[in-house]
N, C-alpha and C positions, 0 to 999 in steps of 0.2 A: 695411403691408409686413411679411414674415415675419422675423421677427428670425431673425440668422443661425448663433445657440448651436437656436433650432427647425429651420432647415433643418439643422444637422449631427444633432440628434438623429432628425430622420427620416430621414433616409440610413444614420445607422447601424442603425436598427431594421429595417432590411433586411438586415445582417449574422447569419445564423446560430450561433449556438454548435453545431458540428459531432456532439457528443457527446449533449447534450439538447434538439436539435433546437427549440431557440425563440430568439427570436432579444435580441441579448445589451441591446438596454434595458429590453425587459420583465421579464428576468432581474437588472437594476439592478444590470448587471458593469461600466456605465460610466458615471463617477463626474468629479468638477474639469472641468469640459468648460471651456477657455478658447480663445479665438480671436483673433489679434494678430499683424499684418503677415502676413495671408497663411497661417498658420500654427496649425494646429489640436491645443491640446494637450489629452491624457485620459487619466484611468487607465481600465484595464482589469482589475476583480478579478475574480480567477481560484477557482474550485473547488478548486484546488489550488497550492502551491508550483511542486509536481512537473511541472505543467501539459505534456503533449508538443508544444502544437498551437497556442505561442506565433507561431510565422511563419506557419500558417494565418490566425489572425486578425489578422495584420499587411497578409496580403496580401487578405484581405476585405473589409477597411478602406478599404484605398487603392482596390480596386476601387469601391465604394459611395461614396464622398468626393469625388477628385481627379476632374476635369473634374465632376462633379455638383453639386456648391456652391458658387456663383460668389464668387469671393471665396479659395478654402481652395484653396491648391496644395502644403499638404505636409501630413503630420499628426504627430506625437509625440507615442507613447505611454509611460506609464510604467507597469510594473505590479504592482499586488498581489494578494494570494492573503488569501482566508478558507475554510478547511475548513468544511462542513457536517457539522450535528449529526444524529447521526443519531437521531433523537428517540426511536424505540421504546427504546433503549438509556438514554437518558434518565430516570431517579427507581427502575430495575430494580433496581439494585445501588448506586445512587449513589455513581459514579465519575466523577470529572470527564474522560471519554475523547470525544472526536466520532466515534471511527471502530476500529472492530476489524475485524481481517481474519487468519483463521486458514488456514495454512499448510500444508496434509496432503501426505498419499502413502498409495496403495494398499499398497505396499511399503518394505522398510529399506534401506536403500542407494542413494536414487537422488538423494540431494543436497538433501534438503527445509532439513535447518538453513543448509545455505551458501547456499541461495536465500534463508532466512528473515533472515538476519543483514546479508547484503550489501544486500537490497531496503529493510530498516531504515536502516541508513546511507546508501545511495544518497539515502530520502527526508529524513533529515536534513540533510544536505548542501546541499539546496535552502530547507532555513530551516522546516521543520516541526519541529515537536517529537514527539517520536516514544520509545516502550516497545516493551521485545519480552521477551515472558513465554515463558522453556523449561518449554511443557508436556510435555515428552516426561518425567515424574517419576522414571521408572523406569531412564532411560540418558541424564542429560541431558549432551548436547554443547557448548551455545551458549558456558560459562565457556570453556573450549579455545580455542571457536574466536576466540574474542575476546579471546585472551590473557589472561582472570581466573583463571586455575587457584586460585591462593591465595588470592582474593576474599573476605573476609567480611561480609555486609551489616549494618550499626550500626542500632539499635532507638532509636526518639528517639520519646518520647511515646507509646509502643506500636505505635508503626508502623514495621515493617522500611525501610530507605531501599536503596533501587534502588541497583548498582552501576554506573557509568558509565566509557562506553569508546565512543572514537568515535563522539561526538556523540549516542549513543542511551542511553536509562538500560536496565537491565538485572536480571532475578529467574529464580533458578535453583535446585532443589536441589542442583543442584553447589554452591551456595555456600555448603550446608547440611551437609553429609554430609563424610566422608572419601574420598577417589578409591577408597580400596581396599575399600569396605567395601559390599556392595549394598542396594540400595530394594528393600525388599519391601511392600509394599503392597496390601491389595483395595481394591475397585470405590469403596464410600461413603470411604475413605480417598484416593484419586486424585481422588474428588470436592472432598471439605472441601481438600485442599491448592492446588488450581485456582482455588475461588474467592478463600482465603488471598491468593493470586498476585493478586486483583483488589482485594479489599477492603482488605488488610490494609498494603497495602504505600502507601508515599507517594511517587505517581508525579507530582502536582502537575498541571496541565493537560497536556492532551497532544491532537497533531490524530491521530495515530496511534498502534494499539497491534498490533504484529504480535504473534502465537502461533504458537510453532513446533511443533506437533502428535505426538505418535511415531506412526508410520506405522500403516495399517491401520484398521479400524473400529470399534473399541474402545470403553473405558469414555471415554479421553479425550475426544473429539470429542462426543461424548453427553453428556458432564457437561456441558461446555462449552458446548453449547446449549439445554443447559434452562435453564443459567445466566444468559446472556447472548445479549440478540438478535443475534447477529453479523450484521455490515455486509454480508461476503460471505466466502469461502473462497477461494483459490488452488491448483489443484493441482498437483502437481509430479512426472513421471515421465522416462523414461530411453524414446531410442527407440524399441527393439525391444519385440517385439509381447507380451514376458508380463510387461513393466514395464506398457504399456499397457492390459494387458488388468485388470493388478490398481486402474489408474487409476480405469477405469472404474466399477468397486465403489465405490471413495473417493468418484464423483461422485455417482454414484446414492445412497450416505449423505446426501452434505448433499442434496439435491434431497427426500428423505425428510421430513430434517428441517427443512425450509422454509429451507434455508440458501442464496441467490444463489452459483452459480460463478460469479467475476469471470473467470476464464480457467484453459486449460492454459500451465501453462510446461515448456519439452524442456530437460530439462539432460545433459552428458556428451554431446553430440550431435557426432559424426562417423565417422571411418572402421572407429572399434573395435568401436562401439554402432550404427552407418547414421547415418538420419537422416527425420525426415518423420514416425516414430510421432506424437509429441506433438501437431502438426500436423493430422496426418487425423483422430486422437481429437476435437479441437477440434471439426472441419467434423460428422463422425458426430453430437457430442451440441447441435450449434447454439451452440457457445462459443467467445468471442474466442481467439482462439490470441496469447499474450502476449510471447511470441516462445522462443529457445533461447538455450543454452550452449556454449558449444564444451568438448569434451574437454579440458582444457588442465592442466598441470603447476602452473602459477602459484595454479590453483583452489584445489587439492588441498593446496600448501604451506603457501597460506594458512592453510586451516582444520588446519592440522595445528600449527601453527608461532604463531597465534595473530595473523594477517595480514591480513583480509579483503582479497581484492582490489577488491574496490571504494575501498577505503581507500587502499591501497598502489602500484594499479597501475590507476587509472581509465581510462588512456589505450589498455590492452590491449585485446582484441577479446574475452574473457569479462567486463571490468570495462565496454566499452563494453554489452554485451549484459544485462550484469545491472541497468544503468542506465538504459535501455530500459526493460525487463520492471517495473522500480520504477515507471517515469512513465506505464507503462499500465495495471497497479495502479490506480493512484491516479485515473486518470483514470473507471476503470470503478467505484470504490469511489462516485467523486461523483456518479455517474449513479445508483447506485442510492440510496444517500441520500436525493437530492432525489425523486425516486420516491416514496422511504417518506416523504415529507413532504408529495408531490402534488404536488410542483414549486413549491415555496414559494420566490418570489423570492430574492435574495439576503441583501438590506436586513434582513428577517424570521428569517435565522436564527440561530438564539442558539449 
């Protein structure tokens, strides 16, 4: 007779993982499987914290399980998360990171750092550990907007220590320099400072590392990927069509440079700016569209004031939406991962 921990394991190997399409025991995402009065208990580790598609597989579960395993009329799950590594990144630079994902814009002004800082927090928030390096060297924003204006990073053993603010650690030349005083900089100097940002500094484990990019096609984004295999990029533009149009450029750079789009994100999106560029950009180049921002007051005060709303104001409909746009992020960061690893079980990744 089939022992009844085998019939749940074969009913759940019917379950899908919706994202990398195999399904979630072969992928060893279900783990403690106990069965007692009826009652079938299992973790479920997740690719990510941030995981969006938690009640999907609640309700793929139940489909696959209740009336199918005589014996099992309920199931309880508990869950965990392990970030994958994303291995090509692995012994490059030897940094203890699983997952970088760099931040652009075709263009300046259409909200890349507030995307960059709030999508940070957002995935701390759900228990990742999480860096975000302002490589913008030349105008960095991120100390502002995170309220370190006066931030100085302390040097212990040669290695700069990250400043930290809202759950995320943090490296900027703003925390270098005088506000009043400019960056001037060429190409091989934007370069050595970037890597600086990677090697030099002691960010300790981390499942994420966002980089907030300055905008455009520049030495930045270039340095940056000779340097470092990144995970994937996110872009970031503003509806109307000659935000999109410079998008476009940004994508076609990483695509150049064998870089994964994880997706467009629309930010400032409503009645000032329309709505729908970011969107049709998405469907045009074959890429997840990660969702929008709304135009909103609250944004803007944040990053001005030193507020993140996703910190301060989660429950608003820019902090719902920037929180969103983080969990799908992450969700498309682990798809491609496990890709660059060949879909290497769970159990297997280091």
């Amino acid at each position: 007779m089939t022992d009844i921990k085998d019939q749940m394991m074969a009913a759940l190997s019917t379950v899908i993982e919706p994202e990398l399409h195999k399904d979630i025991v072969s992928l060893n995402m279900v783990r403690d499987l106990q069965v007692e009065g009826g009652t079938a208990k299992f973790t479920i580790v997740l690719t990510t914290p941030a995981c969006p598609l938690k009640s999907v597989f609640v309700e793929r579960c139940n489909e696959a399980v209740i009336g199918k395993v005589p014996g099992v009329d309920k199931i309880d799950i508990n869950w965990d998360s392990q970030v994958p590594t994303d291995h090509r990144f692995q012994g490059r630079q030897n940094v203890p990171m699983r997952c970088v994902i760099a931040v652009g814009s075709g263009k300046g002004g259409v909200g890349k750092s507030t995307v960059s800082i709030n999508i940070a927090i957002a995935l701390a928030e759900t228990g990742a550990r999480v860096g975000l390096i302002d490589a913008d060297i030349l105008n960095p924003n991120i100390p502002q907007m995170a309220g370190l204006g006066a931030g100085r990073p302390k040097v212990v053993n040669n290695k700069m220590q990250p400043i930290e603010a809202h759950g995320i650690k943090i490296i900027s030349t703003g925390f270098l320099t005088e506000p009043d005083k400019p960056m001037i900089m060429r190409g091989p100097m934007l370069q050595s400072a970037i890597r600086q940002f990677f090697v030099d500094v002691e960010w300790g484990e981390l499942d994420y590392m966002i980089v907030d990019l300055p905008p455009g096609t520049g030495d930045a984004p270039l340095s940056l990927a000779q340097l470092f295999p990144l995970t994937g990029a996110v872009i970031v533009t503003q509806p109307q069509s000659v935000a999109v149009s410079d998008a476009i450029r940004s994508a076609a750079m990483f695509d150049q440079l064998n870089v994964p789009v994880l997706g467009i994100v629309e930010n400032m999106s409503g009645d000032f700016f329309g709505e729908g560029g970011g969107e049709k950009l998405a469907k045009q180049r074959d890429l997840p569209f990660l969702g929008r921002v709304p135009l909103d007051s609250v944004v803007r005060e944040g990053g001005d004031y030193g507020r993140p709303v996703v910190a301060v104001a989660p429950e608003s409909v820019s902090g719902q939406g920037l929180i969103s746009i983080a969990k799908n992020v992450a969700a498309r960061a682990s798809v491609v991962m496990l890709q660059n690893s060949d879909v290497i079980p769970l159990n297997v990744i280091g």
